[in-house]
N, C-alpha and C positions, 0 to 999 in steps of 0.2 A: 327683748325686754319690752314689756308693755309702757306705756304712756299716754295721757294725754296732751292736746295743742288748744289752746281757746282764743278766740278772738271774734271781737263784735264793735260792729259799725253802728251808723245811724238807725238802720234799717235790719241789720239780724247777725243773728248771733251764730257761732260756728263751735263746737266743739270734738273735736275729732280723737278719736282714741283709736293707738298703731301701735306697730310692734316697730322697731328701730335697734340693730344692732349694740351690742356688748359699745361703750366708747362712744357711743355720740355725743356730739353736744350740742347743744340748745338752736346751736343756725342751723345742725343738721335735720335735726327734729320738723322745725318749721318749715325746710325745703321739701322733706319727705311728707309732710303733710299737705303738700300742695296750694299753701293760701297765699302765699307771694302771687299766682295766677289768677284765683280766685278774688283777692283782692288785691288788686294793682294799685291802691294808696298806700300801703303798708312801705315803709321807710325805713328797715332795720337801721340805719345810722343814726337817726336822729328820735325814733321811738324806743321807749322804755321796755326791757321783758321782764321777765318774773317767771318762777318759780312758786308757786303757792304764796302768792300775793307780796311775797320779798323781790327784790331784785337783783336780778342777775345780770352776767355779762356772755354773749351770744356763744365765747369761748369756753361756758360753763359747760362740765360733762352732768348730761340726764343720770336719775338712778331708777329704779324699777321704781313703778305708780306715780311718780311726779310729772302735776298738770304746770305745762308751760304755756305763760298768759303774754299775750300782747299787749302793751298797753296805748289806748290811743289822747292823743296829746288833749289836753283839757282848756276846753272853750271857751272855758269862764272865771273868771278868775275867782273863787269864792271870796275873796278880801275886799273885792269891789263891785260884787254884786250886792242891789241892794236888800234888804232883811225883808223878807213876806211874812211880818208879823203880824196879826190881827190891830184892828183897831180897837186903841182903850176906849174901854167902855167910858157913855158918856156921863158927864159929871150931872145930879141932881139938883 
């Protein structure tokens, strides 16, 4: 069954598309896709996967065409970062 694997770092992007037997599932997918070696930060227990931008669990079975996404943990907290609004214009 065909698929894809995506994952990207600071520095670049990865997405690989395989073939993976009838039954896989999602950690199988990734093992076969070899980025556990390619990327040595990657942390399946504690990072998030996906399935087409949903989330999944590593035990989900793949189906034919579905891109499975790594997701990497997020650096910033959008609720406390501060707003890059422009400056109001000045009063007359």
């Amino acid at each position: 069954m065909h698929i894809g694997v995506a994952y990207a770092d600071k520095f670049k992007r990865t997405w690989l598309k395989l073939d993976v037997p009838d039954g896989s599932t999602v950690r199988d997918a990734i093992e076969r896709a070899g980025l556990l070696q390619q990327y040595p930060d990657i942390d399946l227990e504690t990072q998030r996967i996906g399935i087409f931008g949903k989330f999944t669990k590593l035990d989900a079975r793949v189906k034919e065409g579905d891109r499975v996404e790594i997701y990497r943990p997020i650096t910033a907290d959008p609720e406390t970062v501060q707003r890059r609004d422009r400056e109001p214009d000045a009063e007359e």
